[in-house]
N, CA, C, O and CB atoms as a CASP TS submission, in Angstrom:
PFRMAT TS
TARGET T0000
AUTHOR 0000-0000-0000
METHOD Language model
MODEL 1
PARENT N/A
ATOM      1  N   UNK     1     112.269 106.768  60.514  1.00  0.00           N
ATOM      2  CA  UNK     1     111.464 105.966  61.416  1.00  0.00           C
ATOM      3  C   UNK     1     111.857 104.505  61.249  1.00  0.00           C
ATOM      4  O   UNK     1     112.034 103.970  60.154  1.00  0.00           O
ATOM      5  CB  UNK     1     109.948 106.172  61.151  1.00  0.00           C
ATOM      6  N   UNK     2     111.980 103.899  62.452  1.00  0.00           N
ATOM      7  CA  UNK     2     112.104 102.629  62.583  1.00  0.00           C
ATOM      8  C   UNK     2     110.886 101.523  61.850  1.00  0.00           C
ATOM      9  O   UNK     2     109.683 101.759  61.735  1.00  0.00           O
ATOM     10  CB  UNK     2     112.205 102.547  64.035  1.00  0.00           C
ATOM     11  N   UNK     3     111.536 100.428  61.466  1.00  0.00           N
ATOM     12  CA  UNK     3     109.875  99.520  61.198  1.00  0.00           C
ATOM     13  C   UNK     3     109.095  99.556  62.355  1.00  0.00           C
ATOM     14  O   UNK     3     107.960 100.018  62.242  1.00  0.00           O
ATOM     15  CB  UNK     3     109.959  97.742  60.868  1.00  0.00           C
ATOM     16  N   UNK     4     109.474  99.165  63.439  1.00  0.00           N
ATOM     17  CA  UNK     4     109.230  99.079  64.556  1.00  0.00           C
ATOM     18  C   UNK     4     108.055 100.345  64.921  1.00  0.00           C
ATOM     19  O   UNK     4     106.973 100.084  65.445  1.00  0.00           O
ATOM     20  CB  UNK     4     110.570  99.058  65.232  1.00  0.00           C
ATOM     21  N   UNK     5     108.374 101.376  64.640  1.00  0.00           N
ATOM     22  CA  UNK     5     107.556 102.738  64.556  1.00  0.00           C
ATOM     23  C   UNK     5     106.810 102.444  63.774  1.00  0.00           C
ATOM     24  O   UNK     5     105.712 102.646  64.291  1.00  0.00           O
ATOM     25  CB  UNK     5     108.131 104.007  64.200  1.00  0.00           C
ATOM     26  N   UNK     6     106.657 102.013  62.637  1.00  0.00           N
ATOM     27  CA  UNK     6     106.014 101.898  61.507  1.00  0.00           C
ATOM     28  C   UNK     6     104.646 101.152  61.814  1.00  0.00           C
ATOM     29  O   UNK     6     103.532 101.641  61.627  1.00  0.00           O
ATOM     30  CB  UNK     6     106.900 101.220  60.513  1.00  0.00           C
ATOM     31  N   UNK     7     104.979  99.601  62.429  1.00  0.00           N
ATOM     32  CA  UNK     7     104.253  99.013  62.939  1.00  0.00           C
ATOM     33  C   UNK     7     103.296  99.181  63.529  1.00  0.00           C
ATOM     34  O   UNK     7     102.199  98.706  63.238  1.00  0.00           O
ATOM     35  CB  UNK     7     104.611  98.621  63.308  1.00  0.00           C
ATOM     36  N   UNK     8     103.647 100.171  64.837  1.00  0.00           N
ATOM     37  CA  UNK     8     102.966 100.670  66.071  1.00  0.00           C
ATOM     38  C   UNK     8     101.602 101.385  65.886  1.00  0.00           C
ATOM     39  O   UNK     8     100.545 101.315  66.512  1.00  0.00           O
ATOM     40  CB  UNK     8     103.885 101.620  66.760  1.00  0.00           C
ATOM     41  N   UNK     9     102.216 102.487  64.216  1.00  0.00           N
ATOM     42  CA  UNK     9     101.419 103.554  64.221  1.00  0.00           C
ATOM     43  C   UNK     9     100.208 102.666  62.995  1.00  0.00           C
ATOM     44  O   UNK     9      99.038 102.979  62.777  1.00  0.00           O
ATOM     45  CB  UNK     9     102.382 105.214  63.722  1.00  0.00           C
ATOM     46  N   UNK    10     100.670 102.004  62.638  1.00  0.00           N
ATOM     47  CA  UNK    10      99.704 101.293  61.750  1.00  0.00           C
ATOM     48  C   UNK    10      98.758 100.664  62.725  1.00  0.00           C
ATOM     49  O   UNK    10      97.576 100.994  62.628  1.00  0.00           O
ATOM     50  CB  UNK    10     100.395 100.191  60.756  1.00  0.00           C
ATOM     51  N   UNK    11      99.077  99.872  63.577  1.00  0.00           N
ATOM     52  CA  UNK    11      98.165  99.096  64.843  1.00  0.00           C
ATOM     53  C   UNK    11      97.351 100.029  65.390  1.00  0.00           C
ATOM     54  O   UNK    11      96.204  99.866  65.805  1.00  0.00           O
ATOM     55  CB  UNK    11      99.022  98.460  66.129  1.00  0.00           C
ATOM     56  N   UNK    12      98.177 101.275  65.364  1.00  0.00           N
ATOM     57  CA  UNK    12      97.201 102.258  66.151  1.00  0.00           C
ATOM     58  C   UNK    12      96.144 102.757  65.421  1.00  0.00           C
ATOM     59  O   UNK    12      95.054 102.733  65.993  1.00  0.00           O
ATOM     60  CB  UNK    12      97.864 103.445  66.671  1.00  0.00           C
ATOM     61  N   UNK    13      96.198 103.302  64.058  1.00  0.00           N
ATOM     62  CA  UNK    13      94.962 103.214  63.217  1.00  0.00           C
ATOM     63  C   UNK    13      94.310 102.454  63.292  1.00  0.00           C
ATOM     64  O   UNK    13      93.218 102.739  63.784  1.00  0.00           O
ATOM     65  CB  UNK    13      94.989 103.203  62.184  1.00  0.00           C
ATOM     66  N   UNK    14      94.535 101.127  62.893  1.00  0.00           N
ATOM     67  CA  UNK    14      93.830 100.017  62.906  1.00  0.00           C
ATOM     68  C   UNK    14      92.753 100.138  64.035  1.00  0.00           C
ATOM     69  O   UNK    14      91.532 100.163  63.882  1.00  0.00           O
ATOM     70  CB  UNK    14      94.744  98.866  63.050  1.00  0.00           C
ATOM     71  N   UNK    15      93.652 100.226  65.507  1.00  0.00           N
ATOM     72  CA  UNK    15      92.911  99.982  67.077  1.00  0.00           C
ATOM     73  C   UNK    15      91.755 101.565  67.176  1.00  0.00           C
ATOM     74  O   UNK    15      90.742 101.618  67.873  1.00  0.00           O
ATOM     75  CB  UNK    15      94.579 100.002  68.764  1.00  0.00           C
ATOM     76  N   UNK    16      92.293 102.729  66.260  1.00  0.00           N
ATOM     77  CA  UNK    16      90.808 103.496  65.952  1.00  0.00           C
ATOM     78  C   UNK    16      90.244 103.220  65.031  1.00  0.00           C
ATOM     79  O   UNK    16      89.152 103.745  65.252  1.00  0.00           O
ATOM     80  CB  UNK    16      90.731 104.776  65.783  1.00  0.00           C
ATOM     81  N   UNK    17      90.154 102.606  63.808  1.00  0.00           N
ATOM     82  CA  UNK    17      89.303 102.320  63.010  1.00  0.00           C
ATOM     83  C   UNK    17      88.607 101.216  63.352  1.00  0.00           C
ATOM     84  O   UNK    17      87.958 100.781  62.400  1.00  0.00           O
ATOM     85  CB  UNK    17      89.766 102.261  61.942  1.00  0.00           C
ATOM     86  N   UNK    18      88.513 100.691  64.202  1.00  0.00           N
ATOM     87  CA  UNK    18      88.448  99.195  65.117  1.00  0.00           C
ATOM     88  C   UNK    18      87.155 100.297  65.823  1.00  0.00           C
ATOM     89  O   UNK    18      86.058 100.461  65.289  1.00  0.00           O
ATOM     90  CB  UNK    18      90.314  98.411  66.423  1.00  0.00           C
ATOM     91  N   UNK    19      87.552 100.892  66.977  1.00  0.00           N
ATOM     92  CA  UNK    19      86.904 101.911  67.845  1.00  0.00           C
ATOM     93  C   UNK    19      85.366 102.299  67.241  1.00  0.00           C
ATOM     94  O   UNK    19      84.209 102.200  67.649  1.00  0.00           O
ATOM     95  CB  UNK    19      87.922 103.287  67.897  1.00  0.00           C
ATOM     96  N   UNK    20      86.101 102.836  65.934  1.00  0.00           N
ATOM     97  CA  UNK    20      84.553 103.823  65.237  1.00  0.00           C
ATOM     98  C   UNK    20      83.663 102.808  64.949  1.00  0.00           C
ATOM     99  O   UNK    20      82.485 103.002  65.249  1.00  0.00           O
ATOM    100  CB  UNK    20      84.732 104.831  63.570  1.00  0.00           C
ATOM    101  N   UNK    21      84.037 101.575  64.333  1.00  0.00           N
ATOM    102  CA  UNK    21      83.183 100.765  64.278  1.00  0.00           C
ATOM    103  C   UNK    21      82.351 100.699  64.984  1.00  0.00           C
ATOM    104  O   UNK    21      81.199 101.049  64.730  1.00  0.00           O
ATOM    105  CB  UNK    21      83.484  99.963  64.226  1.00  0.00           C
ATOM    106  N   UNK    22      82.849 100.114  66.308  1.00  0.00           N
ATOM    107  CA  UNK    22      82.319  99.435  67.394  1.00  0.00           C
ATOM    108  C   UNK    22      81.365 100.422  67.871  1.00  0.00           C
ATOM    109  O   UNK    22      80.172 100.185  68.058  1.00  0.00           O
ATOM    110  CB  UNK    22      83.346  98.972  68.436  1.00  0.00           C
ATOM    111  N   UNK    23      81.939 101.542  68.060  1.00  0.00           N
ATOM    112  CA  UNK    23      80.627 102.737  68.519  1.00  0.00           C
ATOM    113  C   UNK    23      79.581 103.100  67.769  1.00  0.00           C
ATOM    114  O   UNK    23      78.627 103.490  68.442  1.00  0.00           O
ATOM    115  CB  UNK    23      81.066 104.073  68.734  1.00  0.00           C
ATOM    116  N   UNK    24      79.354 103.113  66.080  1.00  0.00           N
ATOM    117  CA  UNK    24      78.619 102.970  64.966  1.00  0.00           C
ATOM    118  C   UNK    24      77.982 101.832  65.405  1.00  0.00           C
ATOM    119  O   UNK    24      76.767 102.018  65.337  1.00  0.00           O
ATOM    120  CB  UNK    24      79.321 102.902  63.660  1.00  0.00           C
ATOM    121  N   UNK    25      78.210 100.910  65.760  1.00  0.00           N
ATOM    122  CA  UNK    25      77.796  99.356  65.913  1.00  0.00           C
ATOM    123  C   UNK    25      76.605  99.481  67.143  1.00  0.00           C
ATOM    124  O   UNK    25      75.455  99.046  67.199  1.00  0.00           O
ATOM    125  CB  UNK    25      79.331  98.215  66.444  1.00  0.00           C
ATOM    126  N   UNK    26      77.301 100.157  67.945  1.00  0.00           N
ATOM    127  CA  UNK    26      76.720 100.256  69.267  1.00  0.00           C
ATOM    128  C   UNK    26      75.049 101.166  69.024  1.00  0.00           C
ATOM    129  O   UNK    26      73.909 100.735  69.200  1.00  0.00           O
ATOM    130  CB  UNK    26      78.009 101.191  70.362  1.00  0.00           C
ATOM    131  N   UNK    27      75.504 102.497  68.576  1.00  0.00           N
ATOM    132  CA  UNK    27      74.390 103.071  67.891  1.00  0.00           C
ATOM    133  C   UNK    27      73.631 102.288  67.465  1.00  0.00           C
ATOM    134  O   UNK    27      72.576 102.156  68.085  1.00  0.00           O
ATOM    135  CB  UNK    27      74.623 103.794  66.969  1.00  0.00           C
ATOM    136  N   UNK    28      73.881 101.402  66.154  1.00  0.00           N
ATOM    137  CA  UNK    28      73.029 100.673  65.510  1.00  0.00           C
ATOM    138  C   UNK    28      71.881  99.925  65.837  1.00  0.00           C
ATOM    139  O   UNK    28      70.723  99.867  65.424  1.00  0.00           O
ATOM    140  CB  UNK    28      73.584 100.070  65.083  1.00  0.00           C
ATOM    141  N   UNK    29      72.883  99.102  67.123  1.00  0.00           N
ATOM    142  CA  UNK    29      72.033  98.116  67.866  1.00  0.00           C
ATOM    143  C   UNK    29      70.999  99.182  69.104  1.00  0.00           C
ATOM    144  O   UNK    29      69.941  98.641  69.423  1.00  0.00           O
ATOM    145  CB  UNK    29      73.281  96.814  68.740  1.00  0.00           C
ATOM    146  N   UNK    30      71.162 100.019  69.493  1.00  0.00           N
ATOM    147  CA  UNK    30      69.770 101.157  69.968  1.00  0.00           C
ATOM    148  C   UNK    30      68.996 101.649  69.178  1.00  0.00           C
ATOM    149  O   UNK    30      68.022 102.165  69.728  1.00  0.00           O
ATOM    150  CB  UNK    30      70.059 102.393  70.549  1.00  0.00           C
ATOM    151  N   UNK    31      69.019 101.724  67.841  1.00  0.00           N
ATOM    152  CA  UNK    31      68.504 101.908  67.263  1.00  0.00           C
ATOM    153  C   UNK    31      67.273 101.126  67.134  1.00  0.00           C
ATOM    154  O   UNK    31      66.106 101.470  67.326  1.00  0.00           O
ATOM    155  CB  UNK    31      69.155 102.059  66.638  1.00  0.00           C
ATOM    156  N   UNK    32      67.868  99.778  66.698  1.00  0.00           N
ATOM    157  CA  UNK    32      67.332  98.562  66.168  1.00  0.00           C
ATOM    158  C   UNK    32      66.237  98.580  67.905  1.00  0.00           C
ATOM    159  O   UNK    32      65.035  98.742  68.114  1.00  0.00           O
ATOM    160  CB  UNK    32      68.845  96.980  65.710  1.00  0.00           C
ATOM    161  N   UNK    33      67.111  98.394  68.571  1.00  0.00           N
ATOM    162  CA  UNK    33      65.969  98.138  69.921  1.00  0.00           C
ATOM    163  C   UNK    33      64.808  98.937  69.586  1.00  0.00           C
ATOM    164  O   UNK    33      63.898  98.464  68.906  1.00  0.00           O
ATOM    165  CB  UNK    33      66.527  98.698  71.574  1.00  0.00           C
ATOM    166  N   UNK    34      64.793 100.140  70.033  1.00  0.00           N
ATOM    167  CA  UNK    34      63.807 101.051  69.664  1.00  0.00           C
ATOM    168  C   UNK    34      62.557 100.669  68.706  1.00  0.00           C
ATOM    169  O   UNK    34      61.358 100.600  68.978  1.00  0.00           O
ATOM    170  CB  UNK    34      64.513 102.056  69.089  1.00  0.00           C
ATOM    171  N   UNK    35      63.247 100.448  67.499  1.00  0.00           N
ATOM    172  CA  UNK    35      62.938  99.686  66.226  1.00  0.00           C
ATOM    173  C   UNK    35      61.724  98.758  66.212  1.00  0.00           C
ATOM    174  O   UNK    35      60.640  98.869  65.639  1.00  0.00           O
ATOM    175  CB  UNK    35      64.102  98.857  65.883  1.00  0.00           C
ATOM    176  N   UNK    36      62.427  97.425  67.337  1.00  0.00           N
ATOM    177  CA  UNK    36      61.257  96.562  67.329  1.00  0.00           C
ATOM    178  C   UNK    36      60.093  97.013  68.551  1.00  0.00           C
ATOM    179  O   UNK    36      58.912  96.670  68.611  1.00  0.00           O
ATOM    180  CB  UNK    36      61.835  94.989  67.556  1.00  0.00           C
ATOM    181  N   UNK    37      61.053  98.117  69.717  1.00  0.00           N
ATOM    182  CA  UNK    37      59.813  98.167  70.424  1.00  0.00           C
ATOM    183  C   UNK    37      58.563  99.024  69.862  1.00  0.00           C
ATOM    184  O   UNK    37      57.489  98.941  70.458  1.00  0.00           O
ATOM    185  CB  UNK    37      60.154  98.654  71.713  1.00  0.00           C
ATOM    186  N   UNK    38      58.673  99.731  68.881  1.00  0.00           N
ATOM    187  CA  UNK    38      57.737 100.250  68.097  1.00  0.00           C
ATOM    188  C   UNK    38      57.132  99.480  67.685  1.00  0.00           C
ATOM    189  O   UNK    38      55.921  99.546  67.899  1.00  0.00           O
ATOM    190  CB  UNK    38      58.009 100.908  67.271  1.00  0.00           C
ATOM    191  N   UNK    39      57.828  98.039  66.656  1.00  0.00           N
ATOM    192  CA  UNK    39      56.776  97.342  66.385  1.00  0.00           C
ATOM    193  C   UNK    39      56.205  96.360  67.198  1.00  0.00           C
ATOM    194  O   UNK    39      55.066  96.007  66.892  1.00  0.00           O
ATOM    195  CB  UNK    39      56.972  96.888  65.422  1.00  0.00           C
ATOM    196  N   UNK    40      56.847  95.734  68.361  1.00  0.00           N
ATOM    197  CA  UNK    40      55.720  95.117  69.118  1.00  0.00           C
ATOM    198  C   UNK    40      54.434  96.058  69.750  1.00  0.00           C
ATOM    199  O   UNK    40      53.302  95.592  69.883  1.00  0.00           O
ATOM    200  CB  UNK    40      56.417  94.409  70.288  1.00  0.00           C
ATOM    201  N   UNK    41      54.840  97.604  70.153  1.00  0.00           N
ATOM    202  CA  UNK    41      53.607  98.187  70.219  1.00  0.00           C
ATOM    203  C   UNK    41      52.552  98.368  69.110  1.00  0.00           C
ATOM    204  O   UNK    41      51.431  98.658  69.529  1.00  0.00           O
ATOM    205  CB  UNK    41      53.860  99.257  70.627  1.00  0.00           C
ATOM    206  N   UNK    42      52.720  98.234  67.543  1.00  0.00           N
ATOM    207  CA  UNK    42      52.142  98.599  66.874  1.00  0.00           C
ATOM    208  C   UNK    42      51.672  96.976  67.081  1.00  0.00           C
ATOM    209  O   UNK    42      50.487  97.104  67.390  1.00  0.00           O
ATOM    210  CB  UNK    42      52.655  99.432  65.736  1.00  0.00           C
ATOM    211  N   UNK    43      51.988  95.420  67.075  1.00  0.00           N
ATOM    212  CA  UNK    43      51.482  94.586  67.121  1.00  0.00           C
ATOM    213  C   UNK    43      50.195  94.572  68.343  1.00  0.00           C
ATOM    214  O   UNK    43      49.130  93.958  68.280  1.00  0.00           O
ATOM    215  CB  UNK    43      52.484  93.795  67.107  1.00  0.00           C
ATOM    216  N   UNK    44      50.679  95.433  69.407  1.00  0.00           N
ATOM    217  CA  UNK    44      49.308  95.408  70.753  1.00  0.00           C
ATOM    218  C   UNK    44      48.310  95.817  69.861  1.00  0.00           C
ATOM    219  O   UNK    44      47.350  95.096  69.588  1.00  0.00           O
ATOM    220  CB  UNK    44      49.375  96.669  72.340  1.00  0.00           C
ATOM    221  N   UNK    45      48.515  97.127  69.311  1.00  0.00           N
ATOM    222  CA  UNK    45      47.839  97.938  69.255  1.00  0.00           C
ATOM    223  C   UNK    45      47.049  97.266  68.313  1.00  0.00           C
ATOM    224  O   UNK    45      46.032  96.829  68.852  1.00  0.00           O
ATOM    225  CB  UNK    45      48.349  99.107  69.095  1.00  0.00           C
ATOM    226  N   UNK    46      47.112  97.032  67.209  1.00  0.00           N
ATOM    227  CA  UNK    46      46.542  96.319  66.006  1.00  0.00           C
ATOM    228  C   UNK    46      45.178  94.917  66.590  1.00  0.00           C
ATOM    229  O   UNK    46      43.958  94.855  66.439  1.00  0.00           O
ATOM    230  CB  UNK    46      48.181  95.524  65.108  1.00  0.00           C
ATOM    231  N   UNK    47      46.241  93.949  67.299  1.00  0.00           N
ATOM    232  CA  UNK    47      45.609  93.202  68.061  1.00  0.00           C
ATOM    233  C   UNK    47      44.414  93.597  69.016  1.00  0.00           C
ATOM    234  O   UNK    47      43.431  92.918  68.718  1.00  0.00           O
ATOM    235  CB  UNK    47      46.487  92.744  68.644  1.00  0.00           C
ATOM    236  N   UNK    48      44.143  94.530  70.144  1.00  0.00           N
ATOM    237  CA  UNK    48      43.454  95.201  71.184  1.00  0.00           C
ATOM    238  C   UNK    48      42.452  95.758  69.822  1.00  0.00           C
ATOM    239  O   UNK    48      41.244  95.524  69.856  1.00  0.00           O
ATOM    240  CB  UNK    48      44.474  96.435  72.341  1.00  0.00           C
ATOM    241  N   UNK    49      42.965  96.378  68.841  1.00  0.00           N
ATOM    242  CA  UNK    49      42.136  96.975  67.746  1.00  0.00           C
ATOM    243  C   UNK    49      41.084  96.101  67.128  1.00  0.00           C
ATOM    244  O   UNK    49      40.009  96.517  66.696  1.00  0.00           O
ATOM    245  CB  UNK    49      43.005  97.414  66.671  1.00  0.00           C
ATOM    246  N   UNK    50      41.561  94.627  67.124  1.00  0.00           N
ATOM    247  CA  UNK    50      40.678  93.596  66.477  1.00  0.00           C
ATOM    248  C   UNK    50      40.369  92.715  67.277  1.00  0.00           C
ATOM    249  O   UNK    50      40.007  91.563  67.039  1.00  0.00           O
ATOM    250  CB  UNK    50      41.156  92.958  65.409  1.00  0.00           C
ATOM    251  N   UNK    51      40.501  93.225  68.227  1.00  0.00           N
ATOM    252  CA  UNK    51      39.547  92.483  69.422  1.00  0.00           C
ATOM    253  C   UNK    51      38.424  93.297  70.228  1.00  0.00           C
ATOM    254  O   UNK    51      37.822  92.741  71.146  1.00  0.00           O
ATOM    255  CB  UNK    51      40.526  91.956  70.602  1.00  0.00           C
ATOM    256  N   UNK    52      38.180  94.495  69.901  1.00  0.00           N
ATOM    257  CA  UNK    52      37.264  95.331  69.925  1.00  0.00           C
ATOM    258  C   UNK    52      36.057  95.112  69.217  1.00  0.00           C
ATOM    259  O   UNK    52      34.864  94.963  69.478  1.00  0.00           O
ATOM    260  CB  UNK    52      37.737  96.319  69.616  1.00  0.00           C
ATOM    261  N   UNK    53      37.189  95.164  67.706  1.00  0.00           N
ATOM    262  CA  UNK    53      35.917  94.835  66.645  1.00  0.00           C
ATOM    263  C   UNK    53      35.194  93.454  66.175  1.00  0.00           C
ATOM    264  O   UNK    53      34.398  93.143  65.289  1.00  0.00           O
ATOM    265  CB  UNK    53      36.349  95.298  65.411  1.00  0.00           C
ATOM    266  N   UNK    54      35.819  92.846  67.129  1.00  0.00           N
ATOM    267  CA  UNK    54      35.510  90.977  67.204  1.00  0.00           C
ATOM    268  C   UNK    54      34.328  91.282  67.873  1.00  0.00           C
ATOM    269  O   UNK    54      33.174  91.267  67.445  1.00  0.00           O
ATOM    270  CB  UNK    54      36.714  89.683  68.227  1.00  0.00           C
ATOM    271  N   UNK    55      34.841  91.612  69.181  1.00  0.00           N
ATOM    272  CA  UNK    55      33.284  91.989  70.158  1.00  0.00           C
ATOM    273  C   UNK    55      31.917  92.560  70.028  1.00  0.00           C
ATOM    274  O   UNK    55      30.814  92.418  70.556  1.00  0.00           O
ATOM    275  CB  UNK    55      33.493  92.791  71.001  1.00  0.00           C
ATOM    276  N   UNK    56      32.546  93.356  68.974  1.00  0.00           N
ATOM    277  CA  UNK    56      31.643  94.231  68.828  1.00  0.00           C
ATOM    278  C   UNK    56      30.717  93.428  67.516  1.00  0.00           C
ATOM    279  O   UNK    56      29.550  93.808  67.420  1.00  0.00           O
ATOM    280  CB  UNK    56      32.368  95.775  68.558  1.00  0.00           C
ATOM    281  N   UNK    57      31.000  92.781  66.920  1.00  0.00           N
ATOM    282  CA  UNK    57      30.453  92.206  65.692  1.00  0.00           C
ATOM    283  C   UNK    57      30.021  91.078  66.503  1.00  0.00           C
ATOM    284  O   UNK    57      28.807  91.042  66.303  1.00  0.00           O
ATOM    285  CB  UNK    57      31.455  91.922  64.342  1.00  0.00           C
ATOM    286  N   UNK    58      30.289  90.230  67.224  1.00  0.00           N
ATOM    287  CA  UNK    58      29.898  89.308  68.140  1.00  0.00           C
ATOM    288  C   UNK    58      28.632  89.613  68.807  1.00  0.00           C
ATOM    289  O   UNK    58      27.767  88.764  68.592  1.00  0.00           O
ATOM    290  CB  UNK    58      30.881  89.143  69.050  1.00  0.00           C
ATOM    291  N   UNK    59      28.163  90.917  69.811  1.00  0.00           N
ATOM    292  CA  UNK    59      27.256  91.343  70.455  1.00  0.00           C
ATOM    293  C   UNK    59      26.449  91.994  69.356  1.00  0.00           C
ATOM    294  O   UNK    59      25.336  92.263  69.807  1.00  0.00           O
ATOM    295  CB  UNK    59      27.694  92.118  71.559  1.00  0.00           C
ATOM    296  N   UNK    60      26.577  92.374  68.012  1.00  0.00           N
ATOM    297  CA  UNK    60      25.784  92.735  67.170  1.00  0.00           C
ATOM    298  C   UNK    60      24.930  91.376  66.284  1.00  0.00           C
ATOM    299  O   UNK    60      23.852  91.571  65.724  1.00  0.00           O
ATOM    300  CB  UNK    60      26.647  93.665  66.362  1.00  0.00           C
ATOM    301  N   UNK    61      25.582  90.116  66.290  1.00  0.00           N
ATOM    302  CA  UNK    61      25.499  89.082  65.738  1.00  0.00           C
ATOM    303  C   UNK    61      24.526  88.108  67.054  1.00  0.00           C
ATOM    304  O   UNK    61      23.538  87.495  66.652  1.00  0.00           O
ATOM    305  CB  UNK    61      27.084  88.644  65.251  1.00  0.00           C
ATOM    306  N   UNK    62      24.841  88.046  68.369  1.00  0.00           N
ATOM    307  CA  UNK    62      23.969  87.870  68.997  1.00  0.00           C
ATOM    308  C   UNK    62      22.751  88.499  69.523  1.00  0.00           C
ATOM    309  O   UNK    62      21.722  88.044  70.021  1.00  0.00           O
ATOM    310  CB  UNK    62      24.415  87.608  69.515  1.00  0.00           C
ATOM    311  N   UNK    63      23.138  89.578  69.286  1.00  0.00           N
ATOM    312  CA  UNK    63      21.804  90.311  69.550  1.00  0.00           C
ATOM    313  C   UNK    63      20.657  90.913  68.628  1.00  0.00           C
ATOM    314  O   UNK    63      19.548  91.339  68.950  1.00  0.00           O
ATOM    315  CB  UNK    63      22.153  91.297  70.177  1.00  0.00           C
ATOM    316  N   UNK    64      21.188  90.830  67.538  1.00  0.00           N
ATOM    317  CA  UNK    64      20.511  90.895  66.073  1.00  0.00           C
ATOM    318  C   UNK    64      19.929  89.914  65.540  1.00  0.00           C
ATOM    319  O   UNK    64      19.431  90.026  64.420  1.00  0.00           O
ATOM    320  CB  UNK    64      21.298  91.176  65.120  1.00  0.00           C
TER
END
């Protein structure tokens, strides 16, 4: 084999080990999305949760 060959096939590993990354990468970052939209729902939820019980201690506090 030529260097020249040598070269090519090395670049070409490289340009798939390059590849897997990027698709691992890609995964990652859907992941991560997912990720926070769980936790901004768990932030509603928590919030709407203590604003229930605001109210509710509020109308027990005025009306008591």
């Amino acid at each position: 084999m030529s260097e020249s060959e040598i070269t090519l096939q090395h670049l070409a590993d490289k340009l798939n080990h390059i590849h897997a990354d990027v698709e691992k990468n890609s995964d990652d970052i859907v992941r991560l999305k997912q990720e926070i939209s769980y936790g901004k729902g768990a932030v509603r939820s928590v919030a709407f949760i203590g604003a229930c019980i605001a109210l509710i201690l509020g109308v027990i506090r005025l009306g008591g």
